[in-house]
TORKOL-4160 file (C-alpha; in steps of 0.2 Angstrom, whole numbers, padded with zeros to 4 digits, m for minus):
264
<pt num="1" X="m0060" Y="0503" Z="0119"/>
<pt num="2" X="m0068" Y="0496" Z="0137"/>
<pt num="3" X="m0067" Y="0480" Z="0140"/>
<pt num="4" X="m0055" Y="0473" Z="0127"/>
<pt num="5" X="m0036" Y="0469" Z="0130"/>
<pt num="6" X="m0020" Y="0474" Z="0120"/>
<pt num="7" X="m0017" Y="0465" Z="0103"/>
<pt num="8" X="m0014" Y="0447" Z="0108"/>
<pt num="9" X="m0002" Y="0435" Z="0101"/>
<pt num="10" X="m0007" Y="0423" Z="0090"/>
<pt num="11" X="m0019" Y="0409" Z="0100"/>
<pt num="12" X="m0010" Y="0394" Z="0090"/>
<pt num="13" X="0008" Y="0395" Z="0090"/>
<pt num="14" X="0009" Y="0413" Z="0100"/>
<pt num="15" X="0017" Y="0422" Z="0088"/>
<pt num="16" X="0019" Y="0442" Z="0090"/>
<pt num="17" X="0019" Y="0448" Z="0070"/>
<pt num="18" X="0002" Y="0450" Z="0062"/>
<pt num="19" X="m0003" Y="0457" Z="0045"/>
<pt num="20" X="m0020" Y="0467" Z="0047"/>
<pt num="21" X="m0036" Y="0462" Z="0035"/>
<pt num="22" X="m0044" Y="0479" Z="0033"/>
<pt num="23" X="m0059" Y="0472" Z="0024"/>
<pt num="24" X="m0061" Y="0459" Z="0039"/>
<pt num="25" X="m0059" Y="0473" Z="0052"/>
<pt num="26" X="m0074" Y="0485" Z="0056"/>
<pt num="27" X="m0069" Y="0499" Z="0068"/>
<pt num="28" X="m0064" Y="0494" Z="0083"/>
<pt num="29" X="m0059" Y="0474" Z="0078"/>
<pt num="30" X="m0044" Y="0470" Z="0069"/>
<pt num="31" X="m0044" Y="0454" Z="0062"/>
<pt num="32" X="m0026" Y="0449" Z="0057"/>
<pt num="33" X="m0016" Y="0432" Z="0049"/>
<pt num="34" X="m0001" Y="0427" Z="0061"/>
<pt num="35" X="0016" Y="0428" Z="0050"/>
<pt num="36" X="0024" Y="0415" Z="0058"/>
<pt num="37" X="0008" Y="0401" Z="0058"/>
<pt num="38" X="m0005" Y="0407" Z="0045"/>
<pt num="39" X="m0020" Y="0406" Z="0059"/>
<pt num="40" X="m0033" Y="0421" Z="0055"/>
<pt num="41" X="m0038" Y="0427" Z="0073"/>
<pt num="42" X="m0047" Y="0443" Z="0080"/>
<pt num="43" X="m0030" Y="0453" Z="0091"/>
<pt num="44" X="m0040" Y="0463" Z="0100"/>
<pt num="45" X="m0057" Y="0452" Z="0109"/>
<pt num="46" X="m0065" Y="0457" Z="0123"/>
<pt num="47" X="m0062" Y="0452" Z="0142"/>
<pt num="48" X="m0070" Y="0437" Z="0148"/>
<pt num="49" X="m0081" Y="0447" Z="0158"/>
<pt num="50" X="m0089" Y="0456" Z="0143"/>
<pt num="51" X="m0094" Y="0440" Z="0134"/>
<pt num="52" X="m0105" Y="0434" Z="0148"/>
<pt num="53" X="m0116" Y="0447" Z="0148"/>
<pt num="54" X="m0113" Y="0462" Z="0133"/>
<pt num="55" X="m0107" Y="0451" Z="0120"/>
<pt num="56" X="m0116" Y="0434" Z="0126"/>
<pt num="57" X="m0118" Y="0422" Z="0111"/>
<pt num="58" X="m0137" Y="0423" Z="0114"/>
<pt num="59" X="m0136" Y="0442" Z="0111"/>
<pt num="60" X="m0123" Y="0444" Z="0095"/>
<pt num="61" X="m0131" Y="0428" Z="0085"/>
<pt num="62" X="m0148" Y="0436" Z="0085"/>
<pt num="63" X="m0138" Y="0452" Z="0078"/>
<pt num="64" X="m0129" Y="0445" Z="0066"/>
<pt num="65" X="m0145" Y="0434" Z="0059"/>
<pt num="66" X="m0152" Y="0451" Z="0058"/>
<pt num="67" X="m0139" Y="0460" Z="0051"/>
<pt num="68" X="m0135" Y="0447" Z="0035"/>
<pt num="69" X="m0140" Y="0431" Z="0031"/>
<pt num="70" X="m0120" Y="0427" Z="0025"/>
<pt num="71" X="m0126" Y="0416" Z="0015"/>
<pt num="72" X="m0124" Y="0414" Z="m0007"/>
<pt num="73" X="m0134" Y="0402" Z="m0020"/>
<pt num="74" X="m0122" Y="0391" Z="m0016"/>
<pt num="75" X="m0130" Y="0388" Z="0000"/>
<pt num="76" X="m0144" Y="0376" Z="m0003"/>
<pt num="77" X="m0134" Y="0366" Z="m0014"/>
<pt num="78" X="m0122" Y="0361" Z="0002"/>
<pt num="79" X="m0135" Y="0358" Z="0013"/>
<pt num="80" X="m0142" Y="0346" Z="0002"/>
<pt num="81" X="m0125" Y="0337" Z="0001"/>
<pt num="82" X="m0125" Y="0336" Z="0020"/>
<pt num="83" X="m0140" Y="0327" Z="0020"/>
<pt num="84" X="m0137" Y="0316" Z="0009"/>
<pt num="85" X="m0121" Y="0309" Z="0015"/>
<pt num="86" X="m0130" Y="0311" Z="0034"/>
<pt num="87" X="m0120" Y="0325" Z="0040"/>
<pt num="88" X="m0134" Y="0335" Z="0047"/>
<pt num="89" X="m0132" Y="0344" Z="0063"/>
<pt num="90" X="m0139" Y="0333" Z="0075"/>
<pt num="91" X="m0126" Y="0319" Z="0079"/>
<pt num="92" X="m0132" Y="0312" Z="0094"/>
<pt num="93" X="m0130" Y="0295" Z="0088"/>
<pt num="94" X="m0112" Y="0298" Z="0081"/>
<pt num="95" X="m0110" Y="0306" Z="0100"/>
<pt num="96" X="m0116" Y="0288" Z="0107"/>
<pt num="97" X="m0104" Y="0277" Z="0094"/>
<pt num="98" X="m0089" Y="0287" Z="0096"/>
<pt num="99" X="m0092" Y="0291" Z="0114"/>
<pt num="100" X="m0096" Y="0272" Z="0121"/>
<pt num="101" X="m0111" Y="0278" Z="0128"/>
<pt num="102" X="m0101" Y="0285" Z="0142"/>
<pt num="103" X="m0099" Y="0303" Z="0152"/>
<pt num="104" X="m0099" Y="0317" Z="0138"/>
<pt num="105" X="m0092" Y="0336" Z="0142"/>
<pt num="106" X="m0103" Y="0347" Z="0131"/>
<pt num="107" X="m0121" Y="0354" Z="0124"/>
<pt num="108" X="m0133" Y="0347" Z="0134"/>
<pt num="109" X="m0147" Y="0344" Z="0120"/>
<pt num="110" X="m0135" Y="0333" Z="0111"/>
<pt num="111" X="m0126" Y="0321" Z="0124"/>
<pt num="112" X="m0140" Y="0310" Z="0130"/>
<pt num="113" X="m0146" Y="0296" Z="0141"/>
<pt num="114" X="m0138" Y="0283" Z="0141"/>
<pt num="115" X="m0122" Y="0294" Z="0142"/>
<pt num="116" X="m0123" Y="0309" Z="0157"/>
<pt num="117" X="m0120" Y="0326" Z="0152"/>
<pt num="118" X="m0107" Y="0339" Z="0159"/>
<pt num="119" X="m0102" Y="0356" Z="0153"/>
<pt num="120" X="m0095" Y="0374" Z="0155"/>
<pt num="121" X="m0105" Y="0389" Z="0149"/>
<pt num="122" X="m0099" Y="0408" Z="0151"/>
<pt num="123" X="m0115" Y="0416" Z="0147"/>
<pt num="124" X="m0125" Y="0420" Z="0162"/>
<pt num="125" X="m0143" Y="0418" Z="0157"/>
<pt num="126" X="m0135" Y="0402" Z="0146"/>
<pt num="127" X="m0128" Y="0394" Z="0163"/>
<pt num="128" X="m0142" Y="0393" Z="0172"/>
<pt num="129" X="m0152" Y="0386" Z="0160"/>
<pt num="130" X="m0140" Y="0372" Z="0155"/>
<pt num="131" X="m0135" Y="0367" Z="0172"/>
<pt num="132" X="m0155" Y="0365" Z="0176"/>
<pt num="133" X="m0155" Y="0352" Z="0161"/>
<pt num="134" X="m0140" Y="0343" Z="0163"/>
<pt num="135" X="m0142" Y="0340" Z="0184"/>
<pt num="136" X="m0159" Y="0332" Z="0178"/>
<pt num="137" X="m0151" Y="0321" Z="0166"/>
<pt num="138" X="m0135" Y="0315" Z="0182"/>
<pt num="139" X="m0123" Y="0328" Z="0175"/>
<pt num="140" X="m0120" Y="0348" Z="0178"/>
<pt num="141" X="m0113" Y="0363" Z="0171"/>
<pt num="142" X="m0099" Y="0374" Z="0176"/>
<pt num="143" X="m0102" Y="0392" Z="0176"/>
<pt num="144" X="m0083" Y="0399" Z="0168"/>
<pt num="145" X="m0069" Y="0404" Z="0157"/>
<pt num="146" X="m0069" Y="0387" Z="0146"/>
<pt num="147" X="m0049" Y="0386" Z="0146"/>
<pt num="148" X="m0050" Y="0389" Z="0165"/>
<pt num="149" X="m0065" Y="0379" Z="0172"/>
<pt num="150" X="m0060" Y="0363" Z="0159"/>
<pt num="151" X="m0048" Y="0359" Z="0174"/>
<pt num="152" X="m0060" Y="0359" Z="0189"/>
<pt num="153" X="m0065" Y="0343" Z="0179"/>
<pt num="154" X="m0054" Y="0326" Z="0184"/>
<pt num="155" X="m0040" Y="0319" Z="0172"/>
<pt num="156" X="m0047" Y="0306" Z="0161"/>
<pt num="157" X="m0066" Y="0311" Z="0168"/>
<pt num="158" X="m0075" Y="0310" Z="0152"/>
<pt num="159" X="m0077" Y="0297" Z="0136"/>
<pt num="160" X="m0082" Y="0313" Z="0126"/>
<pt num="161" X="m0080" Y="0331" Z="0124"/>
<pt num="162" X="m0093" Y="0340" Z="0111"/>
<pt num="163" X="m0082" Y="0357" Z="0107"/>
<pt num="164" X="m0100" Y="0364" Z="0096"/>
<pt num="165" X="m0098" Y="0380" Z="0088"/>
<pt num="166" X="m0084" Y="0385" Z="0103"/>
<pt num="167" X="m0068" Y="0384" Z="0099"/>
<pt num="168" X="m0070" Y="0400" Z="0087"/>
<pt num="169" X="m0076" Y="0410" Z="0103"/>
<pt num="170" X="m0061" Y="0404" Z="0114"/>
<pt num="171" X="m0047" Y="0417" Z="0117"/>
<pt num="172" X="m0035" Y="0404" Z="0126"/>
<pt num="173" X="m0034" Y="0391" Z="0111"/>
<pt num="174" X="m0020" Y="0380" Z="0119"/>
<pt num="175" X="m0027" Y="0381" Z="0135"/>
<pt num="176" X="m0045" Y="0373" Z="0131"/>
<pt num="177" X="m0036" Y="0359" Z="0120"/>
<pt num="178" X="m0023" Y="0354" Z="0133"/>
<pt num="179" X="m0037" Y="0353" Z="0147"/>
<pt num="180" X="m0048" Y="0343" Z="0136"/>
<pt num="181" X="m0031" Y="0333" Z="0134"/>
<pt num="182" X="m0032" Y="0330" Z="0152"/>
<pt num="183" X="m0048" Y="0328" Z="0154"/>
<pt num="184" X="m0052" Y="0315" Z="0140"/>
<pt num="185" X="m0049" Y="0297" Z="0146"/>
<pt num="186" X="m0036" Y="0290" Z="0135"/>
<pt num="187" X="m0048" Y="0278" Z="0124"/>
<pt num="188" X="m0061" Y="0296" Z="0122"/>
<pt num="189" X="m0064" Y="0308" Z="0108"/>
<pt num="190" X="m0065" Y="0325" Z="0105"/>
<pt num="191" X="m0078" Y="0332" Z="0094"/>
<pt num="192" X="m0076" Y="0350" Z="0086"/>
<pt num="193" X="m0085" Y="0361" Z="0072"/>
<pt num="194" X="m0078" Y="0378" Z="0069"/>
<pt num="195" X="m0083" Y="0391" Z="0054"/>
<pt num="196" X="m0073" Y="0386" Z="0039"/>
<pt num="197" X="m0063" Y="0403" Z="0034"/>
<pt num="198" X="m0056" Y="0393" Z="0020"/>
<pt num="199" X="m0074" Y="0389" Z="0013"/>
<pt num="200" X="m0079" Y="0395" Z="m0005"/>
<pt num="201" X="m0091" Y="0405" Z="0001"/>
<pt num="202" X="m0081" Y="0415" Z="0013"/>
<pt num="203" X="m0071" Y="0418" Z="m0003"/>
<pt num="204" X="m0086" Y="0423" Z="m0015"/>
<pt num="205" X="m0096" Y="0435" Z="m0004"/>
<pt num="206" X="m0081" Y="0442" Z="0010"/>
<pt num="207" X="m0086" Y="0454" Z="0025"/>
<pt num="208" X="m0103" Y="0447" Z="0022"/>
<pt num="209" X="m0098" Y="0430" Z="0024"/>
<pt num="210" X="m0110" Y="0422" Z="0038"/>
<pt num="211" X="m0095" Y="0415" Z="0048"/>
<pt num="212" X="m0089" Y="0434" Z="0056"/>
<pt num="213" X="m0094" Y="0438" Z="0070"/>
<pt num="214" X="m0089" Y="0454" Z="0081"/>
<pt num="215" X="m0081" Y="0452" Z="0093"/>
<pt num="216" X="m0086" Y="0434" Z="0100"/>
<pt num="217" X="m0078" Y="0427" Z="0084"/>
<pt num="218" X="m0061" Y="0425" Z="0090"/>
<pt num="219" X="m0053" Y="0412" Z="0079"/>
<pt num="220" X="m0053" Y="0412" Z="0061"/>
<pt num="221" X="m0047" Y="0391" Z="0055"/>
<pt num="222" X="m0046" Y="0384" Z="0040"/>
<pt num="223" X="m0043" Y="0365" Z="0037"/>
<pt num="224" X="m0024" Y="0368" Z="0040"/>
<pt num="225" X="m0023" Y="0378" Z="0054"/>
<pt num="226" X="m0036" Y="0368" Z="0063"/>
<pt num="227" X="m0024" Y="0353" Z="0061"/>
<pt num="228" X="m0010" Y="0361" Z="0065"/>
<pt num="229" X="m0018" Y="0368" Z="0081"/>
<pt num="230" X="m0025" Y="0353" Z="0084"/>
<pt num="231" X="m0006" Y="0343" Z="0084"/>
<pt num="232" X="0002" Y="0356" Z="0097"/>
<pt num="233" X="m0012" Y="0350" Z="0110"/>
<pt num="234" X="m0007" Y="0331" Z="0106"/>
<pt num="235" X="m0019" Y="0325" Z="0095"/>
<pt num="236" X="m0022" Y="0316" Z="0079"/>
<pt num="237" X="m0038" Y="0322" Z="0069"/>
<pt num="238" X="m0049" Y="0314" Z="0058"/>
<pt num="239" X="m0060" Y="0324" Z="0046"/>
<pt num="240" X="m0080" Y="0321" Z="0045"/>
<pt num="241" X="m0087" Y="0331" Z="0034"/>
<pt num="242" X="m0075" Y="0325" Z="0019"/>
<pt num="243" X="m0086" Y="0328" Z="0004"/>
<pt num="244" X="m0092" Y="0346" Z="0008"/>
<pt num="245" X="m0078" Y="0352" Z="0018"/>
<pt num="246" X="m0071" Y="0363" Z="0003"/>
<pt num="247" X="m0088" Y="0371" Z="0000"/>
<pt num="248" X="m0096" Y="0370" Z="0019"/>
<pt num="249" X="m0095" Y="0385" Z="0031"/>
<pt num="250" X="m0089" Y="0374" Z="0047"/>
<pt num="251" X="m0077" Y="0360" Z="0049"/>
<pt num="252" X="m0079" Y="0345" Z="0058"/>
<pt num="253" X="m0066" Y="0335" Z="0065"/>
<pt num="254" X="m0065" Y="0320" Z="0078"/>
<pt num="255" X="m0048" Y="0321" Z="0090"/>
<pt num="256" X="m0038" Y="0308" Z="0097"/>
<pt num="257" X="m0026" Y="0308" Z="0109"/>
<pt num="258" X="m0007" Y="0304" Z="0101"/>
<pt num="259" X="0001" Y="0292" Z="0111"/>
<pt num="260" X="0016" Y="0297" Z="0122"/>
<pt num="261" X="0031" Y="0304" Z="0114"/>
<pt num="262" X="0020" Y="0303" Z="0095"/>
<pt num="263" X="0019" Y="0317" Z="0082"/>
<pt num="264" X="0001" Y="0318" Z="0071"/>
């Protein structure tokens, strides 16, 4: 197919044997579970240059919203638990408390004054508009490949990094966490939510299930292979949506840095 690449090696531990998921597989995708590792991951994504304009996020959410609301009675029951235990989506003030109020690497509409955005956005259209917003708020956006524009960045620039609904996009896994490794001063924090392929509902309803996406849905983690990702980067990860990870169609974690020479 044009503008994909040969099946890939498995984005956590780079593994080379893959069982195919044919339910989870619409012509021409192949979902697969590494046989060495257990990550789920799509083996045949498109080229960076596709996702910024063919397969931009913009484009495939409206199409997937469309397509199936991925969603099971089940549903309002968990968002009724996220409120009440204050895990709502916007987690500005979680940003500030666990950021120091410092410089923050991610969504513009979430890291706000008194700490200055930065990002890095693929999409075309989604570039210019960010780096509009943030270079009014003292900050700016790089317009790239997240795994290769994280290193225009300095080592140890940033307090925080805001990893929103990305790292299930990313087709170089290691190569994002390790230059957020970098650049994450040592006293930062990394913030990630990712689609919960280990959720119930995922389990219940299959195919239909809210979290695939084809193709920009690259990564597929459960609880266990997030942390398991997570550790070969150098990080220690602390869940935060404990009561309704099991049920919940993300996962949210806060990273660490391990200390020299430490394992998580």
């Amino acid at each position: 197919m044009k503008d994909t690449v040969s099946l890939r090696n498995c984005p956590a531990c780079d593994g080379t044997n893959a069982a195919p998921i044919a339910a989870y597989s619409p012509d021409p995708w192949q979902i697969a579970t590494c046989d060495t590792c257990a990550f789920t991951y799509l083996r045949n994504p498109p080229a960076y240059e596709a996702l910024e304009e063919d397969f931009a996020w913009e484009k495939t959410y409206v199409k997937k919203k469309k397509a199936s609301k991925g969603s099971t009675p089940l549903s309002p029951a968990i968002r009724r638990l996220r409120t009440a235990f204050g895990m709502t989506r916007d987690k500005t003030s979680s940003f500030r408390r666990w950021f120091n109020d410092g410089h923050g690497c991610g969504a513009g509409d979430r890291i706000t004054a008194p700490m200055t955005p930065y990002g890095i956005e693929l999409s075309t259209a989604l570039h210019a508009h960010a780096d509009k917003v943030m270079r009014a708020a003292g900050g700016y956006c790089l317009h790239g490949a997240g795994a290769e524009a994280i290193h225009d960045f300095e080592p140890g620039q940033f307090d925080g990094i805001v990893m929103f609904s990305y790292l299930e996009h990313e087709t170089d896994v290691m190569g994002v966490l390790r230059g957020a490794h970098r650049a994450l001063k040592d006293t930062g924090a990394l913030f990630i939510r990712v689609p919960n392929y280990g959720s119930l509902n995922r389990k219940v309803i299959g195919p239909k299930w809210c979290g695939f996406r084809y193709p920009d849905h690259v990564n597929y983690f459960t609880l266990g292979t997030l942390h398991d990702t997570i550790a070969r980067a150098g990080f220690s990860a602390q869940l935060v949506n404990t009561v309704t990870q099991p049920i919940d169609d993300n996962i949210s974690v806060l990273l660490r840095k391990l200390p020299t020479g430490a394992s998580a």
